[in-house]
C-alpha positions in Angstrom: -19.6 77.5 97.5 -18.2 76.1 93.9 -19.2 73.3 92.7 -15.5 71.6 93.4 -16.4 72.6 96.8 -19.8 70.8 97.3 -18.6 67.7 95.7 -15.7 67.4 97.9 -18.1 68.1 100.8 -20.7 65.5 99.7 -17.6 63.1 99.4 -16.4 63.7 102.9 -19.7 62.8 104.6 -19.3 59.6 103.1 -16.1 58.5 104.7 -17.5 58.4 108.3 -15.9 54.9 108.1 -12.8 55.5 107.0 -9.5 56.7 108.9 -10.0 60.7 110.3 -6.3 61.0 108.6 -8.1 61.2 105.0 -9.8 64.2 106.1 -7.5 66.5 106.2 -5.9 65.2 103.0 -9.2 65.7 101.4 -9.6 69.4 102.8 -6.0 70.3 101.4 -7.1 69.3 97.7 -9.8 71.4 98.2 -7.4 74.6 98.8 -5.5 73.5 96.0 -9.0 74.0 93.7 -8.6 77.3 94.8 -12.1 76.3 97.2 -13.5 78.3 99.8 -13.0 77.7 103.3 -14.9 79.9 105.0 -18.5 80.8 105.0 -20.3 84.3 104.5 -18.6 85.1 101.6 -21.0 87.6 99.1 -19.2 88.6 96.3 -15.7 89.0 94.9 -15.1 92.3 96.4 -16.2 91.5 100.3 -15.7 88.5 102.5 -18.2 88.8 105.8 -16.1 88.2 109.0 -18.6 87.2 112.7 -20.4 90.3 114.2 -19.1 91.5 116.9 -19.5 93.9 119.9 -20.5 97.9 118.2 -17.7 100.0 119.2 -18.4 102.7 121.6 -17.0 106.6 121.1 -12.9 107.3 122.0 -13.4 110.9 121.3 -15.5 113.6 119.8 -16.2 113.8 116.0 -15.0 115.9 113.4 -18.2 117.0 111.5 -18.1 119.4 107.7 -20.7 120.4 105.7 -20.1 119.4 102.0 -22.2 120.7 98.6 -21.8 119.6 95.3 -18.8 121.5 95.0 -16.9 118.3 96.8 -14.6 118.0 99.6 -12.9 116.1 102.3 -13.0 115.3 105.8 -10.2 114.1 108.2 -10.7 111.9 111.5 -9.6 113.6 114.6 -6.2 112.1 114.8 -5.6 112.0 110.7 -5.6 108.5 110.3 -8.8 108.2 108.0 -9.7 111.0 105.5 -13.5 110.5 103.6 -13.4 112.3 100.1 -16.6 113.6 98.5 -16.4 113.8 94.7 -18.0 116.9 93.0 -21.2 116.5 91.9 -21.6 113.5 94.4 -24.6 115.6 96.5 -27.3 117.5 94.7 -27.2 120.1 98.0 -25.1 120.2 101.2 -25.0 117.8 104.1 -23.2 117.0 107.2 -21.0 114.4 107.4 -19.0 113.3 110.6 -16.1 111.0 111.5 -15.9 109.5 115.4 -13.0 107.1 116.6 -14.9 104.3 117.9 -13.1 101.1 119.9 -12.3 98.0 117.5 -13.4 94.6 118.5 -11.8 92.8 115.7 -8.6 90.2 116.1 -6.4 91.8 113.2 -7.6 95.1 113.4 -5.1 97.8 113.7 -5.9 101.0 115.7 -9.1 103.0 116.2 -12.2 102.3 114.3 -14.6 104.8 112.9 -18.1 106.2 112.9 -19.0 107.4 109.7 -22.3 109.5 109.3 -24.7 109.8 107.6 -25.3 106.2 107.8 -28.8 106.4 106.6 -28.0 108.0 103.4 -27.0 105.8 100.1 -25.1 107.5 97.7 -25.3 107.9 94.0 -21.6 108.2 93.5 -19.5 106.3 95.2 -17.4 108.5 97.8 -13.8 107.7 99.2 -12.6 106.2 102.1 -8.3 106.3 102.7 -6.4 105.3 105.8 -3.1 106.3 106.3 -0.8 103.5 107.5 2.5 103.4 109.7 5.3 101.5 110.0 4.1 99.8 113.1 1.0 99.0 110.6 3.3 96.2 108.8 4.8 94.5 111.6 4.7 90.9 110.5 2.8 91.8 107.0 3.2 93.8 103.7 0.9 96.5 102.4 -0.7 94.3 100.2 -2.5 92.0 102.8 -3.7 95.4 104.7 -7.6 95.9 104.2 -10.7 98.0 105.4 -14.0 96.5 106.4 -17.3 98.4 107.5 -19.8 96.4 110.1 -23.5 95.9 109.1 -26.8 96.2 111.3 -26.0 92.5 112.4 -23.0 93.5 113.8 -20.9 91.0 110.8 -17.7 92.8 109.1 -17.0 93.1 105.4 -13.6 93.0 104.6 -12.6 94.5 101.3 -11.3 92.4 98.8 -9.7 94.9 96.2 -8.2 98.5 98.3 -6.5 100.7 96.4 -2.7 100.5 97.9 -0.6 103.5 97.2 3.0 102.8 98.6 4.1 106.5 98.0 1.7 107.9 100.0 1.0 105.0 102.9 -2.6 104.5 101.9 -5.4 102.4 101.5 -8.3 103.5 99.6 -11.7 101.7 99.0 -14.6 102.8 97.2 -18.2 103.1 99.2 -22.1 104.6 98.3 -22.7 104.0 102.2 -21.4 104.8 105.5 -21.2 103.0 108.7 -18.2 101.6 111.3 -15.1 101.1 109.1 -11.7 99.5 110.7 -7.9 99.1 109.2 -7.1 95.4 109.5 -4.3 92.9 108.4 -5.5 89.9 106.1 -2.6 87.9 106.2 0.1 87.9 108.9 3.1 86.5 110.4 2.6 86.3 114.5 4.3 88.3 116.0 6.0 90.5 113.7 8.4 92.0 116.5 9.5 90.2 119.4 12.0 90.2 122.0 13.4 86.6 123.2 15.5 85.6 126.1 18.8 84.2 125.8 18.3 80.0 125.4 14.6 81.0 124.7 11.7 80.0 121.9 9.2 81.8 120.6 6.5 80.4 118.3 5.6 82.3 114.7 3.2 81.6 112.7 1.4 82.7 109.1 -2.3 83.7 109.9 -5.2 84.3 107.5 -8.2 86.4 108.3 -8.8 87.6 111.7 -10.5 84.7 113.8 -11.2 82.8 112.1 -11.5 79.0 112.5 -12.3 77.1 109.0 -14.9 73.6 109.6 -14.1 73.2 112.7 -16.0 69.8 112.5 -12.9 68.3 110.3 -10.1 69.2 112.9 -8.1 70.8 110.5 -5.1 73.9 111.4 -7.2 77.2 112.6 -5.0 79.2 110.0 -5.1 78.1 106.4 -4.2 79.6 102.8 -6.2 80.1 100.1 -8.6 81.6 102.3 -11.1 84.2 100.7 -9.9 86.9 102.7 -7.0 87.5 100.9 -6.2 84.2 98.2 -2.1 82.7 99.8 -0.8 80.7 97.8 1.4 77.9 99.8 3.4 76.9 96.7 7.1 76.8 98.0 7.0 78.2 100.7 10.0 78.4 102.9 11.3 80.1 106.2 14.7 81.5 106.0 16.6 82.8 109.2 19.2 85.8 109.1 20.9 86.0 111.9 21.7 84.3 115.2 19.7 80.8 116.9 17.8 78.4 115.0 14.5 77.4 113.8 12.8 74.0 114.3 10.0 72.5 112.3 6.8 71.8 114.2 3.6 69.4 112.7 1.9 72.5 112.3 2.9 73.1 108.3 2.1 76.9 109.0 4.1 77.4 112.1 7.9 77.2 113.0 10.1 77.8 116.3 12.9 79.9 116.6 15.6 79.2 119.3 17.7 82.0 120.6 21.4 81.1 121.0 22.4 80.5 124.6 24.9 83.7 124.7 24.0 87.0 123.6 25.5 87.8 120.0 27.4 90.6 118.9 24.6 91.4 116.4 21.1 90.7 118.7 18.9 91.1 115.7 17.2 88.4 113.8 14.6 88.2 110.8 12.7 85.2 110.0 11.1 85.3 106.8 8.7 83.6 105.3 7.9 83.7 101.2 4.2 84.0 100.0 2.6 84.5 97.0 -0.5 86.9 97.2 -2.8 87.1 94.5 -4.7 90.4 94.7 -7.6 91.7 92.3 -6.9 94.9 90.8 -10.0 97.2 91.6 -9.6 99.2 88.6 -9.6 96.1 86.2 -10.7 93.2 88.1 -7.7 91.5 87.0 -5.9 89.4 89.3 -2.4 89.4 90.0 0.1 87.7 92.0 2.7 89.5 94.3 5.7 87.4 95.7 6.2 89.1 99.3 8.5 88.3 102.4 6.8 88.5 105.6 8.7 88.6 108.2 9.2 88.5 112.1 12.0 91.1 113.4 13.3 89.6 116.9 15.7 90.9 119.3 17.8 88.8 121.4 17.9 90.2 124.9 20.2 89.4 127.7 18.2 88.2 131.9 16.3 90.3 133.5 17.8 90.8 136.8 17.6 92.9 140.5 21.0 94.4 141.7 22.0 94.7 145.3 25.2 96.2 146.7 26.4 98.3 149.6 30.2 100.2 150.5 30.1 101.4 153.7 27.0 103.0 154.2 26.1 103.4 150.4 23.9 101.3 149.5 23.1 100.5 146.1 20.0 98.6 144.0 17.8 98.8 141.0 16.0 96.3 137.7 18.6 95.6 134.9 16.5 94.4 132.2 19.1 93.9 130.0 23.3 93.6 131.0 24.3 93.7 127.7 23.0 97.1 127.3 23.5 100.0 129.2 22.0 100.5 132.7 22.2 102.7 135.8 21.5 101.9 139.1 20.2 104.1 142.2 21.8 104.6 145.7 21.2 106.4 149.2 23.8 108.7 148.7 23.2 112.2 148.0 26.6 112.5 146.8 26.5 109.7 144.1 23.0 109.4 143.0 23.6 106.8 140.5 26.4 104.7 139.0 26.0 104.3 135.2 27.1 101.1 133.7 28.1 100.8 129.3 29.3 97.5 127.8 32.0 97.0 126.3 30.7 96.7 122.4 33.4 93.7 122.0 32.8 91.9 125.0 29.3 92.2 126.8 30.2 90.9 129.6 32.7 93.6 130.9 32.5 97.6 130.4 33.4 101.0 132.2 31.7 102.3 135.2 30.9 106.0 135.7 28.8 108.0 138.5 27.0 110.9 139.1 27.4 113.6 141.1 25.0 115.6 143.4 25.0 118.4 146.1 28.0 120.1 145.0 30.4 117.6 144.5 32.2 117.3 141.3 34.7 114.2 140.3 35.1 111.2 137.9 36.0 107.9 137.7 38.3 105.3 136.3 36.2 102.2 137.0 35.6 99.3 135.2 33.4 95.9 135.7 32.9 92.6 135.0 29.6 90.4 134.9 30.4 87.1 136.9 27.9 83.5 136.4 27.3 81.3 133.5 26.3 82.0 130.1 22.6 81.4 131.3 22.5 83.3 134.5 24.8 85.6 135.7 25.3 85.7 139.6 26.8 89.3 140.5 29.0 92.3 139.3 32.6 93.2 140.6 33.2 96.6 140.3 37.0 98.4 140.6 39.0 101.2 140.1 39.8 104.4 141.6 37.7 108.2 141.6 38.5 111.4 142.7 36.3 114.4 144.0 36.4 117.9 144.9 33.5 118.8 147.2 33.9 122.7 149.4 37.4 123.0 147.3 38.3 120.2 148.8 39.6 117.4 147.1 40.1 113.9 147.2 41.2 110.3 145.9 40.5 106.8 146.6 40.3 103.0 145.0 38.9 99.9 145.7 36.6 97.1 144.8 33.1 96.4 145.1 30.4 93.5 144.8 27.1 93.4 143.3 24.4 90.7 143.6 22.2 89.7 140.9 18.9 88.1 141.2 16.9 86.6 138.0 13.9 88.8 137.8 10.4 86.6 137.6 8.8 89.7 136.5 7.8 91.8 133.2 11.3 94.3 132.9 10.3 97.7 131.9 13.8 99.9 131.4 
């Protein structure tokens, strides 16, 4: 802890008879010193996370026998690669990588067992991930780290990876092995969502992976300027691109967005957030800042609902988990299978209506429908037109109308 840091602290244990409102106050001058929050920090290249759980095995291990000579080894699924430098080993040895589970909140994907962990290396060897898209949900590359867990069971997050945009990697240095994990420093929760029509969702900027800074003060569980990766809350602003609207809460680090009570033409939504990160270069040591948007992709998606009908003896039913996409639904009849529904791209709430055909009948149809009920929830489907069919050579023609219940769905919709 700085000095800034103890001298605030020493100050705080003195106002025990003031207002509790100072507290906080006082806490947020010590982020603007550029103070620590958060304990078990060792040096500027690590910050120590609480132990957790070891990870047990997900699969076998990739093992390679490496001389002086150099060389690399890959993970099973090609996530993590460990690269031995030449003249890094005086002779050869074995070295082995094993997906393990991770039991870290922010880590992303498997962990790893890397062996020998008994061994300490002369030169330092090299340890990438490769990251994916689904890697940056809700963060940038930049705020992406690798940690390694000690005998306690504590993590060490890297302060200072190597990021290579070009290749999707992160890259640390190491002259030890043990459990290493890809995790997110900083984050914006959740970075993809989908929200009903009318709904909220709640996003918010997080720091470090569970962590909870002096709890004692009763301060916001996610704070910058944390060690894990230095934020900078200097102007700071959410934006919104697209449909709905975002509301202000008392949390300074959280906001709500509202989804518009109809269904736009465009469903998709960003809600962004400017940060400053200030990284340390682990070439140089020199620290720089990097302006990034993080932001929080959200589609707007129509009810969940069940569908009922029946014409004669057809009956019909299935889950439309969204009306203003396309859907099919099944029925009894060996002849129809299914009738397939497809929005109309201009207005959602009617479209065209075709069916399939089954045990040897051929025929189409000239069908349309429109979605009946209130912007909030819709109450059936009317169905009309006219088809014709051919079946044993022969053919026929017919019209009509049909009715289809919906029911809100009070279950999780899978398509």
């Amino acid at each position: 802890m700085s000095r800034n840091t103890a001298i605030l602290e020493k100050k705080m244990n003195s106002l025990s008879g003031i207002s509790k409102i100072l507290i906080p106050i006082v806490t947020l001058v010590a982020i603007a010193l550029g103070c620590s929050l958060f304990s078990g920090k060792t040096s500027n290249d690590e910050v120590v996370f609480p132990a957790t759980e070891v990870g047990v095995p997900e699969g076998p291990a990739t093992t390679k026998n490496i001389g002086p000579e150099g060389g690399s080894l890959a993970s099973p699924d090609g996530r993590l690669t460990l690269t031995v430098p030449p003249n890094a080993l005086t002779e050869k040895m074995t070295f082995s990588i094993q997906p393990i589970t991770n039991n870290v909140d922010g880590g992303l994907g498997l962990a790893y067992r890397l062996e020998p962990s008994t061994k300490t290396f002369t030169t330092p060897l090299k340890i990438s991930v490769r990251y994916e898209e689904k890697d940056l949900e809700g963060t940038v590359p930049e705020a992406l780290s690798l940690a390694y867990q000690d005998q306690k069971g504590a993590w060490h997050a890297q302060t200072s990876p190597k990021v290579d945009e070009a290749a999707r990697t992160l890259s640390v240095s190491t002259t030890h092995f043990s459990d290493w994990l890809f995790l997110r420093t900083v984050g914006i929760s959740p970075g993809k969502a989908n929200v009903l029509v009318g709904e909220t969702v709640y996003i918010k900027v997080d720091s470090c992976p569970d962590r909870d800074p002096i709890q004692k003060y009763n301060i916001w569980k996610y704070v910058f300027g944390s060690d894990c990766r230095k934020v900078s809350t200097d102007n700071t602003k959410w934006a919104l691109v697209g449909a709905g609207t975002l509301t202000s809460t008392d949390n300074a680090f959280g906001i709500v967005y509202t989804a518009p009570p109809v269904r736009p033409a465009d469903p998709l939504v960003r809600v962004i957030i400017d940060i400053d990160i200030l990284v340390r270069d682990p070439d140089t040591g020199e620290v720089r800042t990097y302006p990034r948007k993080f932001e929080s992709r959200i589609k707007i998606v129509g009810r969940a609902y069940h569908a009922s009908g029946k014409a004669g003896t057809t009956v019909l039913s299935g889950d439309i988990c969204d009306l203003s996409e396309k859907f099919s639904l099944k029925t009894n009849n060996p002849f129809v299978p299914s009738l397939e529904f497809e929005p109309d791209p201009i207005s959602p709430t009617k479209g065209t209506l075709m069916f399939t055909t089954g045990s040897g009948l051929s025929g189409s149809c000239e069908c349309t429908y429109t979605i009946i009920g209130t912007d909030t929830l819709k109450t059936g489907i009317e169905l009309k037109g006219s088809s014709t069919g051919s079946l044993n050579g022969i053919t026929g023609s017919g019209g009509g109308s049909m009715h289809v219940d919906l029911v809100p769905l009070d279950k999780e919709c899978k398509p």
